[in-house]
N, C-alpha and C positions, 0 to 999 in steps of 0.2 A: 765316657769313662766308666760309670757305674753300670753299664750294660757288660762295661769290659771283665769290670769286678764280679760282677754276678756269673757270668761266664766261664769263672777260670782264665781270662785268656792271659794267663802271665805273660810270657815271651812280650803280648802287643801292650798291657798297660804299663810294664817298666819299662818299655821303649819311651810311652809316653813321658811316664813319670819323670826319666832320664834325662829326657828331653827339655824339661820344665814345667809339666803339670804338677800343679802341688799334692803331695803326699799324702795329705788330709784334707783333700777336698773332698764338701760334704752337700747331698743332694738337698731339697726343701723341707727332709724331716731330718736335718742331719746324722743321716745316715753315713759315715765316712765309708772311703772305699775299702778300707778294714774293714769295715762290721760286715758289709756285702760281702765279701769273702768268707768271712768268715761263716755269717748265716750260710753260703749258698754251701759250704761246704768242702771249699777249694785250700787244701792246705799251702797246695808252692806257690800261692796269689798271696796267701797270708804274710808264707816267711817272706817274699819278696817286696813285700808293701814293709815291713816290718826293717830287711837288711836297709831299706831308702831312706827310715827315721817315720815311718808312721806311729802316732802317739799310741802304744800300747791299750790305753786306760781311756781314752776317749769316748765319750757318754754323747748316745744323739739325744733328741728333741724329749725323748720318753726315759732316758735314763739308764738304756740299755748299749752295753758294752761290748766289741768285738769278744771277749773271753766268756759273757752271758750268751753269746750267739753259738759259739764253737761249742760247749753244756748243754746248749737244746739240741745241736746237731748230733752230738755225740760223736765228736772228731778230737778222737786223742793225739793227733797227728800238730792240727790246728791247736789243742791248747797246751799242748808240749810247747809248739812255735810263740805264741803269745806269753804262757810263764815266765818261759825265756828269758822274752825278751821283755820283761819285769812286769808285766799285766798283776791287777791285784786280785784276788778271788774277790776279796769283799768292795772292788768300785762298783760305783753305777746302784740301778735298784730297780726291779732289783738285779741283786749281785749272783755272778756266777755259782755263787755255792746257796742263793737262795734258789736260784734256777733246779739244778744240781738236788735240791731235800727237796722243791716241790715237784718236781715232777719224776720222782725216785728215779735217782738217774747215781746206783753205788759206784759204778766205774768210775764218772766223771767227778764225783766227789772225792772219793779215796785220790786222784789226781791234787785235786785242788788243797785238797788237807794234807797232802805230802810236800806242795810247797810253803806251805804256811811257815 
């Protein structure tokens, strides 16, 4: 499943999901399969783990949150999909708009302070 997440392969992980794999199953550093998507960059993995009830705000092992991953990636597409669908700028830590000042990232900031 997280190979599927890092992949993109929408279509085949909401089959699974569909199916009955959970939503928010999360690898040995809890990484859910939101965050992988979202780090790897795959927006319609994202909206689609998200339309299934994927926790928005969920923090893995280190504290970092699918909407901290989509800010380093600089996928405005991914964190349109995540504000959405109510993601916090300030969870996790750090937080996507820590992310966002520290690694001078204006696009994705001006994003996150728009939904504030």
């Amino acid at each position: 499943m997280f190979d599927l997440a890092r992949a993109g392969a929408t279509e085949e992980l909401a089959g699974y999901v569909d199916a009955g794999v959970p939503v928010n199953l999360t690898n040995d550093k809890g990484d859910s399969l939101l965050i992988l998507a979202a780090y790897h960059d795959h927006p319609a993995t994202v909206t689609a783990l998200l339309d299934r009830g994927a926790e928005a705000d969920r923090a893995n092992d280190r504290g970092q949150t699918a909407l901290a991953a989509a800010v380093f990636r600089q996928s405005p597409a991914s964190v349109g999909a995540l504000l959405s669908a109510g993601a916090s700028p300030g969870a996790g830590g750090p937080s996507a708009l820590d992310t966002a000042r520290f690694f001078d990232l204006p696009e994705m900031l001006r994003l996150l302070e728009a939904a504030r």
